[in-house]
Residue, then its C-alpha position, 0 to 999 in steps of 0.5 A: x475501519x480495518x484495512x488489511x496491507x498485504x507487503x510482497x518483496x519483488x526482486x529490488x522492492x517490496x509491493x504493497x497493496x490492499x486486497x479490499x481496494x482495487x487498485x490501492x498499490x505501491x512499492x518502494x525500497x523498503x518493507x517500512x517505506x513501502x507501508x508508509x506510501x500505502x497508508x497515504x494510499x490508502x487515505x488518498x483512495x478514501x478521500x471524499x471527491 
């Protein structure tokens, strides 16, 4: 599975999030922390209940 990670910087922060998971958002300091927090993210959002 492909998901896509959109990074936006923001004043102090980058944003990322992923257009194909509604409300699958997160930032941090830096482009590749940022990344890193929406993998988890994302794993966290398909994770089976």
């Amino acid at each position: 599975m492909i998901i896509r990670v959109v990074i936006e910087p923001d004043e102090d922060f980058f944003v990322a999030y992923c257009p194909e998971l509604r409300g699958c958002v997160t930032y941090d300091r830096t482009e590749k922390e940022a990344l890193a927090n929406a993998k988890e993210a994302i794993e966290l959002y398909l994770r089976p209940l």
